[in-house]
C-alpha positions as CSV (number, residue, x, y, z in Angstrom):
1,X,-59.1,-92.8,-25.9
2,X,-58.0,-91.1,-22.8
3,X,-60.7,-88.3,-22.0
4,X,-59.4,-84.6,-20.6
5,X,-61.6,-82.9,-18.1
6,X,-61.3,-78.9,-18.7
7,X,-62.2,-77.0,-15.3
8,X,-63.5,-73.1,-16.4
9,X,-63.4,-70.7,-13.9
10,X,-67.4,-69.3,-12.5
11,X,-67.6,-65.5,-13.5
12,X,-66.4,-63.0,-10.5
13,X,-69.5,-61.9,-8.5
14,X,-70.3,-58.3,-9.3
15,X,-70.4,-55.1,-6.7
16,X,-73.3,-54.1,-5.4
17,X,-72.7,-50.6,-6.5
18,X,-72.2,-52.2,-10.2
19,X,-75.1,-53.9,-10.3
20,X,-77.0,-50.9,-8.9
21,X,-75.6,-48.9,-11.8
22,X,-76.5,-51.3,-14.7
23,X,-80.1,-51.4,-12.7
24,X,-82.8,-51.1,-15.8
25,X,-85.3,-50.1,-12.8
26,X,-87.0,-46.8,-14.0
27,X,-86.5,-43.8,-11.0
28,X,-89.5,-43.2,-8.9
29,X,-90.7,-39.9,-10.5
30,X,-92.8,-38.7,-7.8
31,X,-89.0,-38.6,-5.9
32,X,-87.7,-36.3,-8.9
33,X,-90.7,-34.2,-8.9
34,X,-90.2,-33.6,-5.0
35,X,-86.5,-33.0,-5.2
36,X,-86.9,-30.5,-8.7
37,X,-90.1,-28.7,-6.2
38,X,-88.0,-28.6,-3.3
39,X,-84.5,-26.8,-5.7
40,X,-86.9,-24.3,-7.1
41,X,-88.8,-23.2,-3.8
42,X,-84.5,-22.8,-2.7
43,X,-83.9,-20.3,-5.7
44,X,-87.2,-18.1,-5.2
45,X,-87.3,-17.8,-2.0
46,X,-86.7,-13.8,-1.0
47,X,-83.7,-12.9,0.7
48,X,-84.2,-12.0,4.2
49,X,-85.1,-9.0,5.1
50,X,-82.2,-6.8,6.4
51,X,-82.0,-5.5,9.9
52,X,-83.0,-1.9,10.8
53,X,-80.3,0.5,11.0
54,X,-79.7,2.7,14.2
55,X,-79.8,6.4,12.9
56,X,-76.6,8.0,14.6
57,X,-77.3,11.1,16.7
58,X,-77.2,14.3,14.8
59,X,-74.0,16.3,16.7
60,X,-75.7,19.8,18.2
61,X,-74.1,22.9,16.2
62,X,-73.1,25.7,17.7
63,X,-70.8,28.9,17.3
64,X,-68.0,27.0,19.0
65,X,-68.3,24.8,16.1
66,X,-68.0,26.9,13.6
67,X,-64.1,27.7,12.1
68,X,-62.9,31.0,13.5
69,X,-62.4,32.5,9.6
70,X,-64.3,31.8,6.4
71,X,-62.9,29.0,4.2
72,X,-60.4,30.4,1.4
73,X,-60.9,28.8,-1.7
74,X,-57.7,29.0,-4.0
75,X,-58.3,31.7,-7.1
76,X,-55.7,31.9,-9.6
77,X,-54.3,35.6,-9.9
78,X,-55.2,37.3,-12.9
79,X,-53.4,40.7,-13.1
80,X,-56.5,43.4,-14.3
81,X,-55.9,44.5,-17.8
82,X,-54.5,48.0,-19.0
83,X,-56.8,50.4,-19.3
84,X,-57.0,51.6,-22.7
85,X,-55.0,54.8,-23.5
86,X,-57.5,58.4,-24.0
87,X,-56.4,58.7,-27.4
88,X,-57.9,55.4,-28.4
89,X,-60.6,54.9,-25.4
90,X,-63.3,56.7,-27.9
91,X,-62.5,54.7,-30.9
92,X,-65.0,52.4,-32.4
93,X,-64.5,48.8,-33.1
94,X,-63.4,49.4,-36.8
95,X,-61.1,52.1,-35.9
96,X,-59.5,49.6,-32.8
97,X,-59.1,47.0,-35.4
98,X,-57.2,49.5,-37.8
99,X,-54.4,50.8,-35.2
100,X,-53.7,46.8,-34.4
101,X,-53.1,46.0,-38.1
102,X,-50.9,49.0,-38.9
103,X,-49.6,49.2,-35.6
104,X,-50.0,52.9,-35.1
105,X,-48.9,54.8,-31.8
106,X,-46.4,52.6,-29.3
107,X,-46.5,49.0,-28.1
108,X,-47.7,49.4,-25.0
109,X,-50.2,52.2,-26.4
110,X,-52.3,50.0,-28.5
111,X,-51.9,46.6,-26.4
112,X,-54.5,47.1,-24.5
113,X,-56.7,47.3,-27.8
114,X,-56.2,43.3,-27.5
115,X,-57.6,42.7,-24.9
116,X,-60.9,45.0,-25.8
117,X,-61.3,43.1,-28.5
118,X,-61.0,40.2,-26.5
119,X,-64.0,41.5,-24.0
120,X,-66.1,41.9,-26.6
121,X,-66.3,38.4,-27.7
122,X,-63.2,38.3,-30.3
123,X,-60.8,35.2,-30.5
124,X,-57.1,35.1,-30.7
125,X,-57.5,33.2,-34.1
126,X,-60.1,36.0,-35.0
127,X,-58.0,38.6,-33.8
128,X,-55.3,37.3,-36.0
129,X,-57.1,37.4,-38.6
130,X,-58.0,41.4,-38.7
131,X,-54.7,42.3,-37.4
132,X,-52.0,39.7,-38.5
133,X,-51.4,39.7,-34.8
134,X,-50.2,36.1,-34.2
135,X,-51.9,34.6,-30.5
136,X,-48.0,34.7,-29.8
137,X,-47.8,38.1,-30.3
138,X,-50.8,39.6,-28.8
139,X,-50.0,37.2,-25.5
140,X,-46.5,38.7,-25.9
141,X,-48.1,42.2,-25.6
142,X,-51.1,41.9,-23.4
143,X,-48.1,40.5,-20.8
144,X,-45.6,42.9,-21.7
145,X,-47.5,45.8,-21.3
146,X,-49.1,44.8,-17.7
147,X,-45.3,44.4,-16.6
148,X,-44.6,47.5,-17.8
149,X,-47.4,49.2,-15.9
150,X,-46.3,47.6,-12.9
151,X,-42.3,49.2,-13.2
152,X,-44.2,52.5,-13.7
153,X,-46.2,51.8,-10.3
154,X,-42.9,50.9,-8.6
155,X,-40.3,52.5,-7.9
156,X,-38.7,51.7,-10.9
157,X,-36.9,55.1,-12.5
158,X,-39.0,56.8,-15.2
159,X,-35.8,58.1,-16.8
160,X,-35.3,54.5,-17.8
161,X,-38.6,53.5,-19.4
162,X,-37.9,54.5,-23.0
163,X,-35.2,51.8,-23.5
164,X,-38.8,49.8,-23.9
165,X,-40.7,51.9,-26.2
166,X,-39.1,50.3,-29.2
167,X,-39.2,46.4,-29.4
168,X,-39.1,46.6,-25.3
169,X,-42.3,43.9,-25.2
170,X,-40.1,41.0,-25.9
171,X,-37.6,41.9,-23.3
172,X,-40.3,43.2,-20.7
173,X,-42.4,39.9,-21.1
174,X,-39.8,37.5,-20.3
175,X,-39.6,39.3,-16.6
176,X,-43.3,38.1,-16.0
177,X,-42.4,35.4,-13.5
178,X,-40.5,37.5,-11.1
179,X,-41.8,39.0,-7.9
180,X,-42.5,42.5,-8.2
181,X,-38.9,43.7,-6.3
182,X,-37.1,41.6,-8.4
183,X,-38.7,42.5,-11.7
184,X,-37.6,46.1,-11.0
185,X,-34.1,45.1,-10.0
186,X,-33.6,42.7,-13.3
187,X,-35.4,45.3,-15.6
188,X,-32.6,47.9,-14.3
189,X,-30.1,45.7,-15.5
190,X,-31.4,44.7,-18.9
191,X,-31.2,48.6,-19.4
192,X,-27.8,48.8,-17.6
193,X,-26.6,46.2,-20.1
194,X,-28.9,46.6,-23.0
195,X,-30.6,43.0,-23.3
196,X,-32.4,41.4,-25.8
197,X,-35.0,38.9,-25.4
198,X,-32.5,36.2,-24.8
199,X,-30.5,37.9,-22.4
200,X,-33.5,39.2,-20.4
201,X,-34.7,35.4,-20.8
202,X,-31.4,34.2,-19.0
203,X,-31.3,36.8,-16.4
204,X,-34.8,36.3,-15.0
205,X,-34.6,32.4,-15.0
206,X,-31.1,33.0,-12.8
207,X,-32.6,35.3,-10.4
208,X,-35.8,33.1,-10.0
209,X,-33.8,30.0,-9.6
210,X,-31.2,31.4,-7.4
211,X,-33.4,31.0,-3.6
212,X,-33.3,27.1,-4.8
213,X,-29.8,27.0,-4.8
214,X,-29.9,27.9,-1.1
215,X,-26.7,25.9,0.7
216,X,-24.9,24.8,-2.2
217,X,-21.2,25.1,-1.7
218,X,-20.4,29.0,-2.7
219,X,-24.0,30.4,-2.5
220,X,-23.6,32.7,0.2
221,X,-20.9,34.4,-1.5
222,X,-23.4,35.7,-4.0
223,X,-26.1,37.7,-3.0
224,X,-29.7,37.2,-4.6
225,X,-30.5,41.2,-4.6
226,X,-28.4,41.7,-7.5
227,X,-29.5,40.0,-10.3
228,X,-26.1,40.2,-12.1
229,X,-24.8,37.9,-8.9
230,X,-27.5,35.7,-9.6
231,X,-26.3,35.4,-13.3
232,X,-23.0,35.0,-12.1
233,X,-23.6,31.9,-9.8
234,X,-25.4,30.7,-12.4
235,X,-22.1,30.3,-14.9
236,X,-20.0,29.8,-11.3
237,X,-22.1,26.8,-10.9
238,X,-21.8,25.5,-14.3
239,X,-17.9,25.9,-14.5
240,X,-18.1,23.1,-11.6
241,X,-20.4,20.7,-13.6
242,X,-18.1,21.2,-16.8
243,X,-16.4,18.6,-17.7
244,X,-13.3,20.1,-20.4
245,X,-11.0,22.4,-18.7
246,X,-11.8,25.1,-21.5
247,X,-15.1,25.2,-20.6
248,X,-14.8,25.1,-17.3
249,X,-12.4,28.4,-17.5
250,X,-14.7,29.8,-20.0
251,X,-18.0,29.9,-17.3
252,X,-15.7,30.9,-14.8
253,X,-14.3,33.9,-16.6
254,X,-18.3,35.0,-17.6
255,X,-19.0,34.5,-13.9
256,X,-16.3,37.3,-13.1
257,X,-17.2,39.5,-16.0
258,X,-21.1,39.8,-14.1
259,X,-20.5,39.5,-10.2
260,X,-21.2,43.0,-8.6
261,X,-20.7,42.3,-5.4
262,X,-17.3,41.8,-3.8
263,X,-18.2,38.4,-2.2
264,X,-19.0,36.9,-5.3
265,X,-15.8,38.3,-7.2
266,X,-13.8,36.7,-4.8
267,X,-15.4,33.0,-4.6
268,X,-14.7,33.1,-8.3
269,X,-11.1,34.6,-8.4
270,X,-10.0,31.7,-5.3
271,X,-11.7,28.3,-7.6
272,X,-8.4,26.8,-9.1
């Protein structure tokens, strides 16, 4: 029987840092309790206090100092309200309330009734109620009536005022936004041609958007006293942004029919 001799291998020495690991010596507590003391005092310890700060020298007033005017602080303009007519400024509250809902007297007569109600404590919604004056309407009114006062202030013919006594408030209101030498200018020509609302409406946006229009090609031919040139630049300037011939000769032919001034008929007449 021949015998076999079988060699195994000796088990690889393990690390250090192994053995350390799979160490089944206990920790040293009074370590732990030092290190866990030593965190704690870390995390409670106050912040250090913060270094004084240098006060900075006060600068010395004096009048040189000061600004030279008073400081303007911006205040919306609010136009003062009409004063109320003599045939109604001794009526009670009742009787105020009745000439609103039957409407008695002129426009501009009992307007100003609005806005006594208004003063003494009333709402639109509550005025609306007693009255059937929408909040459109009285606004319409109250505004309407404070241009109106303003045409008479100006210089504005009287002869022409009574083309507004009957359904003038829409008309009047929709010249609000104009300065006060343009209002009486485009209020002469919604008499001259007998606007409505809507016309007055397109003549006062062309005059107030005409100075905008400054160096466009063709605005100095018109001139932005007449607000029937303004108008007219207005279509002259559309009849170049048209696209279809037909309407292009269409806003050019309304620009002719309004210019007043020769300059502006004849930068029409030469477009092709």
């Amino acid at each position: 029987i021949r015998s076999c001799l079988v060699f195994h291998p000796a088990p690889p020495t393990p690390h250090p840092s192994t053995m350390a690991t799979l160490s089944l010596t206990p920790p040293n507590p009074t370590r732990l309790l030092f290190s866990h003391h030593r965190r704690l005092n870390l995390l409670l310890r106050p912040p250090a206090p913060a270094p004084p700060k240098t006060p900075r020298p006060l600068k010395p007033v004096s009048a040189a100092n000061l600004p030279s005017s008073p400081v303007e602080l911006y205040q919306p303009f609010r136009p003062p309200p009409s004063p109320l007519p003599s045939q109604y400024s001794s009526l009670d509250l009742a009787d105020r309330i009745e000439v609103l809902r039957n409407r008695l007297g002129l426009w501009y007569d009992y307007a100003p009734l609005i806005t006594s109600l208004a003063n003494d404590g009333f709402t639109p919604p509550s005025i609306e109620e007693l009255t059937g004056l929408t909040g459109v309407e009285q606004n319409c009114l109250v505004v309407a009536v404070q241009v109106r006062d303003s045409l008479v202030s100006s210089d504005f013919d009287p002869a022409l005022l009574p083309y507004f006594d009957v359904g003038g408030a829409d008309p009047l209101y929709e010249l609000r936004l104009l300065k006060a030498a343009q209002r009486v200018a485009a209020a002469r020509r919604v008499v001259a041609d007998r606007l409505d609302a809507r016309g007055a409406q397109e003549l006062a946006r062309a005059v107030k958007d005409f100075p905008s229009r400054r160096g466009d090609e063709g605005w100095d031919s018109f001139s932005g006293d007449s607000p029937a040139d303004c108008l007219a630049y207005t279509h002259f300037r559309l009849s170049r942004e048209a696209i279809a011939d037909a309407d292009r000769r269409a806003a050019l032919e309304r620009a002719l029919e309004l210019a007043e001034t020769d300059g502006a008929r004849s930068a029409i007449e030469v477009e092709p």
